[in-house]
N, C-alpha and C positions, 0 to 999 in steps of 0.2 A: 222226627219223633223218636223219644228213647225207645232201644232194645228191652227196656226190663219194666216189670210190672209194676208198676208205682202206684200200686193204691196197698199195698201188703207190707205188715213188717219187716226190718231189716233188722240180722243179727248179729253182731260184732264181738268175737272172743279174742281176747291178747293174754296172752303168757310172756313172763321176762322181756316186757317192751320197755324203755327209760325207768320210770321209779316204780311200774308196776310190777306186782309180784303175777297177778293170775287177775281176770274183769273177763266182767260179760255183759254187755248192754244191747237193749233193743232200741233200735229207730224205728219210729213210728212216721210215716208220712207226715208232711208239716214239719213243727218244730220241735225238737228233743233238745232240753237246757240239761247241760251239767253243771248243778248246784255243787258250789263247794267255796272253800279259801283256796289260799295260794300253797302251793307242796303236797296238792290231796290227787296228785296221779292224772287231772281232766288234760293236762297238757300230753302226758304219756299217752295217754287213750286216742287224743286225736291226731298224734304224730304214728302211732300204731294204722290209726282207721286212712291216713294219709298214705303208706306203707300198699298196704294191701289192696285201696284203688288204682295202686300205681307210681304215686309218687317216690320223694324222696324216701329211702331208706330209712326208717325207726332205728334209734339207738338200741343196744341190746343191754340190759341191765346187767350195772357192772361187777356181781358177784355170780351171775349164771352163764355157761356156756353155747346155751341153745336161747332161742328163744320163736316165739310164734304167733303168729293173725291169720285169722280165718275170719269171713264173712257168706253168710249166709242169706243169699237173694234169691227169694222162690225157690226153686228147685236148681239153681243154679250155687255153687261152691266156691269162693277164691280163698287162696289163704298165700300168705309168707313165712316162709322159714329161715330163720338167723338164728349162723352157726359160725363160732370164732374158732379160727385156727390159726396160729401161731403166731397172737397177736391181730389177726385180721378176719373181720367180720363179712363171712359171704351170704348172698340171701338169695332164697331159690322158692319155685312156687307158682302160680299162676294169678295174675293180678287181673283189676278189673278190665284195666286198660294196659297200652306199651304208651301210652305220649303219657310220660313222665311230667311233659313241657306243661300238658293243661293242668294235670293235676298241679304241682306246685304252682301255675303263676294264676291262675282263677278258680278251684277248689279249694284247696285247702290255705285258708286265708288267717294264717296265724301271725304270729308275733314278727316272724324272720319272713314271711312270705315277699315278692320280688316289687310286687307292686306296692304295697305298704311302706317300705324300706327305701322305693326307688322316693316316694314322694318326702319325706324324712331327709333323705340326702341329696334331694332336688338333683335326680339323675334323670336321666330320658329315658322318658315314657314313652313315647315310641316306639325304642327297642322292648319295653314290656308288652306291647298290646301285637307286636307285629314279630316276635319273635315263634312262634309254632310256624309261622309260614317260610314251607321248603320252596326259597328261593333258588337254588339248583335245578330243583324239579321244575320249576318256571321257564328258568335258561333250557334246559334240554329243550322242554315242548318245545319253546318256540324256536327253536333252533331247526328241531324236526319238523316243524311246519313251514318252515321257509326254504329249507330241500324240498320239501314238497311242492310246493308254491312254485317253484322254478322251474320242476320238472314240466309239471303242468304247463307253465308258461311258454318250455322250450317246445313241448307236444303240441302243444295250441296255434305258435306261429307255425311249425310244420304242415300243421293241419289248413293250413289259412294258402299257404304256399301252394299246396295241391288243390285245394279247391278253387284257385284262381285258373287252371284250367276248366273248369266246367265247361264252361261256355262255347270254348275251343272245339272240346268233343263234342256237343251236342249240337254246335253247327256243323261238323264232319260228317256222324251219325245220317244227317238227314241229308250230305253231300251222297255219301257210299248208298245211302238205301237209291237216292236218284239213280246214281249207274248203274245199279246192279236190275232195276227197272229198266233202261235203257237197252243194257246186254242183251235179257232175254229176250227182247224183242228180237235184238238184230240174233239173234241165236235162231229164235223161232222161223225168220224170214230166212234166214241159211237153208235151215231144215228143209223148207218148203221147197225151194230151188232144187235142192239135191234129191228131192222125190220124184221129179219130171225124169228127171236123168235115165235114157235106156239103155242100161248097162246092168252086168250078171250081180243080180242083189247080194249073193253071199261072198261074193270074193271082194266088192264093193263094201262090203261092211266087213270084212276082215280087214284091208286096208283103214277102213276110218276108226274101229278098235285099235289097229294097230297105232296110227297115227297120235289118236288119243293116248295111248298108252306114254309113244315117248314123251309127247308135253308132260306128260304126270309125272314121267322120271325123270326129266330135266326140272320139273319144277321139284322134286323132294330132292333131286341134290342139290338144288340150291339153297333151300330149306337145310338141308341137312348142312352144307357146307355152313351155314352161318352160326348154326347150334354149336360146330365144332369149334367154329373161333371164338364166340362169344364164350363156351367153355374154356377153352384156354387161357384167353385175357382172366376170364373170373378167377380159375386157379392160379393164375402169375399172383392178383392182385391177393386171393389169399395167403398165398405162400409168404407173401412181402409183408403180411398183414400179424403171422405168425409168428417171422423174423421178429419183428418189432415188438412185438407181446412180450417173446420168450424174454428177447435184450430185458424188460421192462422189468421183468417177474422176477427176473434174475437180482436187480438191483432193490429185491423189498423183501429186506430180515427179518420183518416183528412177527413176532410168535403168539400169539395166546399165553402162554405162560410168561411174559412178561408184561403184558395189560394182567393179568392177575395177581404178580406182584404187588403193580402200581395200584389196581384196585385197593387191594389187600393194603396198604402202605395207609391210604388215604384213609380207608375206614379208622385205622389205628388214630392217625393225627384226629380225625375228627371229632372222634371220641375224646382224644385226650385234651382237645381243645374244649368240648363241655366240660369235663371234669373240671381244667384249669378256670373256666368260667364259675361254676359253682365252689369250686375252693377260695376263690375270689372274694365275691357275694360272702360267703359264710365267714370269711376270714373279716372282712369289713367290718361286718354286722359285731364282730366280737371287740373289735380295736372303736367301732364307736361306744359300746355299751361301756364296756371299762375306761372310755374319757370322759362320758357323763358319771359314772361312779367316782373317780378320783379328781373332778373336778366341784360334785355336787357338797360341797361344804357343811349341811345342814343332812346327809346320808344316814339313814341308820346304821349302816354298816361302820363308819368314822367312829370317833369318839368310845370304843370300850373301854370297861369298867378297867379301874384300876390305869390306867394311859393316863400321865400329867398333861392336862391342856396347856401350863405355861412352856414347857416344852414344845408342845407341836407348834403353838405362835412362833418361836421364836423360830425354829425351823422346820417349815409346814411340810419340807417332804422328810422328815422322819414320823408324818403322823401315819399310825396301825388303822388300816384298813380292814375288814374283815372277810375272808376269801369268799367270792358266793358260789366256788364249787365243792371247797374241801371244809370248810369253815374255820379256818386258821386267821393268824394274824398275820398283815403281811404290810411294811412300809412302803408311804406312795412311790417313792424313788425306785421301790424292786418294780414296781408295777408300770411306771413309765419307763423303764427300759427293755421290759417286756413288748410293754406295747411297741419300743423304737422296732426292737426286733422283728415281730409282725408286721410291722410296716414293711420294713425290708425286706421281709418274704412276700407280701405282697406285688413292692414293686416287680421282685424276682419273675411272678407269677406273671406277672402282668406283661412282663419281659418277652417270656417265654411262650406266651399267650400268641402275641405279633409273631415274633418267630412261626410259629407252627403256624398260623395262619399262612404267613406268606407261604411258606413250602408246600400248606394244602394250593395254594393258588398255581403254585408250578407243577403238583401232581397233574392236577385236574388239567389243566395244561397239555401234559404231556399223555393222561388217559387220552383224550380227544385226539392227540397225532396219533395213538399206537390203534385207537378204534378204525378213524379213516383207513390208516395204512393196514390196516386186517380186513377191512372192508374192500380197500382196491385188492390187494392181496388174491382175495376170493374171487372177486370180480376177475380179474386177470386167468386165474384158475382155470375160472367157468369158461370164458370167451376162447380161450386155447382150446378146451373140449372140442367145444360147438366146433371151432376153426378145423381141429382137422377129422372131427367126426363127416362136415362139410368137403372135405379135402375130398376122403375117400371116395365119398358118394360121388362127386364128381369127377373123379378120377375114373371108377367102373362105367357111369356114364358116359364120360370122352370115350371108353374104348367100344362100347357099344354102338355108339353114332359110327366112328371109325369104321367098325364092320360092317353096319349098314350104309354106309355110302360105296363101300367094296362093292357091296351085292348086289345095290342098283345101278353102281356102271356096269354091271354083268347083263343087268336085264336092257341097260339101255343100247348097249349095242349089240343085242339079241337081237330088237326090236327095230334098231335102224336098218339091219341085216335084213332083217323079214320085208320090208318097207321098199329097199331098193330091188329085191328081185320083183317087184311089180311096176317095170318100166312104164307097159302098156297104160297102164292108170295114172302113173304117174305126169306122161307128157301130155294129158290131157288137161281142159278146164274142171272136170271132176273133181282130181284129186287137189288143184289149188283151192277147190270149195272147203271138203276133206280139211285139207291142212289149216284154211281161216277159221274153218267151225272147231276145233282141235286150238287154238288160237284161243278163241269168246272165249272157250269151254276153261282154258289157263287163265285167263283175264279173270273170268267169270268167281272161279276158286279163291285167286287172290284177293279182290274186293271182300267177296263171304267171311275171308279169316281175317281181314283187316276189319269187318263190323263185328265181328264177334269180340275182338279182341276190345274194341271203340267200347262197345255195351259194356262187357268187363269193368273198364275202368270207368264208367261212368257208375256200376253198381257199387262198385269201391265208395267213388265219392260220396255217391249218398251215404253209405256206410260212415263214413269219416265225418261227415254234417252233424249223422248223429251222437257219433262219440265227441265230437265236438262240443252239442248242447252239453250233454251227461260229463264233459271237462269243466267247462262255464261252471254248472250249478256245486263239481266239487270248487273250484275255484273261488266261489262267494262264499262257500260253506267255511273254507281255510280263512279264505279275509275275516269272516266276523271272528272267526276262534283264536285269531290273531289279535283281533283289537283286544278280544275279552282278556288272554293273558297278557297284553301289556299294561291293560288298565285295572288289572285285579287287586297289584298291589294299590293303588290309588285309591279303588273303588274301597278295598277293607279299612285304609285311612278315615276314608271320610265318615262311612258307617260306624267306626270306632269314635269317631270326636264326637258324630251323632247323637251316636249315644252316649255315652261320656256328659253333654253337655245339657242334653233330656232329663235325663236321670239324676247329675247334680242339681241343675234350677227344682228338681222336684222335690231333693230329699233337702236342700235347703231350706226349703219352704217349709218342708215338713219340722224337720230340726229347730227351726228359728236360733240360728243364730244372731247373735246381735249385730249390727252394723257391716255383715257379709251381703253384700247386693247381690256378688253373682263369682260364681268361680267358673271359669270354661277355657277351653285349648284352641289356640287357633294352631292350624296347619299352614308350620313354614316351608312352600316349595322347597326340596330341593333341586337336582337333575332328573328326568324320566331313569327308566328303566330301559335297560337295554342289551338282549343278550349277549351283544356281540364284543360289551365291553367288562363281561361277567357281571351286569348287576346293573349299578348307576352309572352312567357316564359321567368320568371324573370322579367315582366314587362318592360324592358327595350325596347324602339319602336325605329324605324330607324330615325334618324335626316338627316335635308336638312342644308348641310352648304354652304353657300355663299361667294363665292371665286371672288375678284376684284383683274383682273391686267391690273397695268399701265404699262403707258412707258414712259418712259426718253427721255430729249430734245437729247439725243446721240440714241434714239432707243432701249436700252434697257429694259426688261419687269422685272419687282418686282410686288410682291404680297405687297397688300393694304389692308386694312383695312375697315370695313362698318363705323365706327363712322369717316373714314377721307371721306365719300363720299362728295359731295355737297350736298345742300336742292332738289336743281333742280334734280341731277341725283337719290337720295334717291325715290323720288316722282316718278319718270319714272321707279324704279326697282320695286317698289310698282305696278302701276299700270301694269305691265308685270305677275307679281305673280297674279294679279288679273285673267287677262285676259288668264293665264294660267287654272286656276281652271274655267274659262268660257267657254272653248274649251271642256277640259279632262271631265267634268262632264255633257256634251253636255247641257248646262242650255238657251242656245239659241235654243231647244227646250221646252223647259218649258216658258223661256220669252226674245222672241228673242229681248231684248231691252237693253240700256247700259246708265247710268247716269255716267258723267264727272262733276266736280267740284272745286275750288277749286286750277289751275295750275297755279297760279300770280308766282311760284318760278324758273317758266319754261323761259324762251323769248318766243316773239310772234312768232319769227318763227319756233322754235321746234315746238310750241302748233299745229301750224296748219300743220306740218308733221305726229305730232301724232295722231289727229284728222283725220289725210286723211288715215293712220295705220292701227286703229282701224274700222274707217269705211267699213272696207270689213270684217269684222267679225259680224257683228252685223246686224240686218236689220233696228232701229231705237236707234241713237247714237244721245243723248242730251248734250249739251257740255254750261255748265255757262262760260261768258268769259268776261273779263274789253273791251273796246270797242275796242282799241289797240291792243288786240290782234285777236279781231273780225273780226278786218281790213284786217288782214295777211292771213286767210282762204281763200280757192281759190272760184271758181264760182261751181254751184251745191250744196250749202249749204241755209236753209231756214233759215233769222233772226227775233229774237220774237224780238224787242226794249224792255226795261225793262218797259219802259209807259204803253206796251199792257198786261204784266203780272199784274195789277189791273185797275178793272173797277166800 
């Protein structure tokens, strides 16, 4: 759905835009025709109204130094300002849109526009209906989704790894809970025995505290003894883990400020590689008009007054041309070496064009090592932190257990000490009771911290099960967003021929032309898409070819040709490719508006089928038209007369 209010008029003012001096015209929702002949400023006006949606650049009229467009939607403002300086034309301002790309190849659908031009010089179409789509942006995502994909992946078997224990522990679990049921018994029956027993109760129970006591400190040094080793290997293993890091960190120089560079680098080329594309285009578009000019025999512009015709017979490149910028005389020979010239610069252009291409291919290239290697960079950073923030902690730890196993050999042979000065009890059956129950009571402990620990990791696992699920469902979620950018490009193909081939069988039909059966594109595979080879594998991209068949005064259908089209139907296959990429790229939400220009090859009554066509696509459809065919448009159309386009 567009952003803007499309049932309300729209106001368009231009100052010193191409031959205008000063206009002011309202769009009306629907259709707005500009009534007029040829030189009466409608072509100015919608190169101006082109301008200030966003497109291309308005010329500035060549005797003012400023010049200006403003448009007026609802309570919303955009305008352009163009301003020459020394020699060179800058423009500043806020436009309706920044994609320049929609405006010029499906808005503003004039005389030079890309899609019109591309069918004229039988170029590929393809590259016009699929050229707004940021294939870069394509490659990233899916690049970034297939790091992700993997991490997932490697998390996932990890996860699968340890949950193949489960089993393990939960047949232990219910081993340890058996013994530990067992113990108490044989504990409880101990107890019992040493109750019979007729000996002095308190010195008898300071023996068996006592007794107990040492198992407790035999068993926390042995506890403790194992903390300390296992501390230690840990810290070997980190220290050895930090060695290797630093080595690591040491050998990785990229900075940020030279992925900034390189950023900085590539935006330029890229830039400059639209520019060289568009000076291309517009350079073409000049070097074919002027071979149909200086080829066209029968030109108004040939033959002025006072020039001997038996002269130009005899030598046709001395015949005077008539300049159609400056309106001078000018012989064909000046003007086919002009044109050689052009040529030459284009091929220059075109040169130049490859060039900067490749090199963007080696920026982007080398963006992508200087990102990873800033990425591990960091990473390495970080891991060192961690490493000896870990270091420390366990380092005050080691010394801690260290003191604590000092203090419990103190207590332990405190307590052995206490132990043997009670012979009396000792070389009795008593105290071997004593010493077995003192025995359970160690046994007893150990089992308790070996099922605690059981439970532990079996709460992990479940834990891990779940994050498991919650890994799967991102895991499907990346697989579909994966398939959808690989097949996006494909998917806009086909929607684009789609329509393309919808849209022509219909305005065919509408148009009646003669003996056109059917105009439509088929799509010639070429290699998928693939980021890993920047794009196409093999570079080779899918082509739209364009298939015309006729039919024979007996009914019969052959396949035709694009260079045997007419001018008229060329121009209506043109503007279908347009209006194709106007639809599929939904850019009647960006600028629900459409510029016509340019259709003298049409008849008046096509023009105003086509016109009535288009109008239910668009919500504000401006159409330049000779007054004859202005005539032919039905009722519900608004007319500007060309008098009112300057004031």
């Amino acid at each position: 759905m567009s952003q803007f209010d499309t049932e309300q008029p729209v106001t368009v003012y231009a100052e010193n835009v191409g031959g205008l001096s000063e206009s002011e015209v309202t769009l009306r929702p629907g259709v707005t025709v500009l009534r007029g002949r040829n030189a009466t400023g409608r072509t100015s006006f919608l190169e101006g109204l082109t301008g200030v949606l966003g497109g291309s650049r308005p010329a500035l009229k060549g005797d003012a130094e400023e010049g200006h467009i403003q448009l007026e939607w609802g309570d919303a403002i955009y305008d352009q300002h163009l301003e020459r300086k020394n020699g060179t034309v800058r423009t500043s301002g806020r436009t309706v849109t920044e994609r320049s790309d929609l405006v010029d190849l499906f808005v503003s659908l004039t005389e030079s526009n890309p899609a019109r031009r591309a069918v004229v010089r039988d170029d590929d179409l393809r590259d016009i209906i699929m050229r707004p789509v940021d294939t870069d942006a394509i490659q990233r995502r899916i690049e970034e989704l297939q790091s992700e994909r993997n991490r997932i992946g490697q998390r996932l078997r990890s996860i699968d790894d340890e949950l193949d224990r489960r089993t393990s522990l939960a047949s232990r679990r219910t081993s340890v809970e058996d013994e530990l049921d067992e113990l108490d018994d044989r504990i409880a029956e101990l107890r019992e025995q040493l109750a019979e027993y007729d000996a002095d109760p308190e010195e008898a129970e300071q023996v068996e505290e006592a007794l107990k006591s040492v198992e407790e400190r035999k068993q926390e040094l042995e506890s403790i003894g194992n903390r300390i080793r296992t501390s230690e290997d840990t810290l070997e293993a980190l220290r050895d883990e930090r060695a290797e890091l630093r080595t690591e960190r040491n050998s990785v120089e990229t900075s940020e400020e030279e992925l900034a560079r390189t950023e900085t680098k590539l935006s330029e080329l890229t830039s400059r590689k639209r520019s060289l594309a568009t000076s291309i285009n517009d350079l073409s578009a000049i070097v074919e008009f002027n071979e149909e000019l200086a080829s066209d025999t029968d030109s108004e512009f040939l033959h002025p007054d006072g020039v001997d015709s038996t002269v130009t017979k005899l030598n046709p490149m001395s015949e005077s041309v008539q300049c159609w910028t400056c309106g001078g005389q000018v012989d064909r020979d000046q003007i086919s070496n002009r044109l050689d010239e052009l040529r030459s610069v284009i091929e220059e252009k075109r040169a130049e064009r490859t060039d900067v291409q490749s090199r963007i291919e080696d920026l982007r290239e080398n963006q992508k090592q200087l990102r990873d290697e800033i990425e591990r960079r960091d990473e390495l950073d970080r891991r060192l932190d961690e490493i000896s923030t870990e270091i420390a902690r366990r380092e005050r730890k080691l010394e801690s257990l260290r003191d604590r196993r000092n203090e419990t050999r103190q207590q332990l042979s405190s307590l052995e000490e206490f132990v043997s000065e009670r012979d009396a009890l000792r070389d009795g059956e008593l105290i071997d009771r004593y010493q077995r129950l003192s025995e359970l009571e160690y046994e007893r402990g150990q089992l308790e911290e070996e099922l605690s620990s059981v439970r532990e990791e079996i709460a992990e696992l479940d834990r891990l099960a779940d994050e498991r699920e919650q890994l799967r469902a991102q895991q499907d979620e990346i697989r579909e967003e994966l398939k959808g950018q690989r097949t996006q490009i494909r998917d806009l193909e086909e929607r684009a021929i789609e329509a393309f081939n919808e849209h022509m069988d219909e305005i065919l039909e509408v148009l009646g032309y003669r003996n056109v059966a059917r105009i439509w594109i088929e799509r010639k595979a070429g290699t998928e898409f693939d980021s890993s080879h920047g794009g196409y594998r093999g570079g080779s991209a899918t082509r739209f070819e364009l298939h015309i068949v006729r039919e024979s005064d007996r009914g019969v259908g052959y396949e035709d040709t694009v260079s045997n089209l007419s001018e008229s139907e060329r121009e209506v296959v043109g503007l279908i490719i347009a209006l194709a990429g106007y639809l599929v790229h939904n850019v009647y939400e960006v600028v629900p508006m459409m510029l016509l220009d340019s259709l003298e090859a049409v008849d008046a009554d096509r023009i105003a089928d086509l016109v009535e066509y288009f109008r239910e696509y668009t919500s504000y459809l401006t159409v330049a038209l000779l007054p004859e065919d202005a005539d032919a448009l039905g009722d519900g159309c608004t007319h500007v007369p060309a008098e009112d386009l300057t004031s």
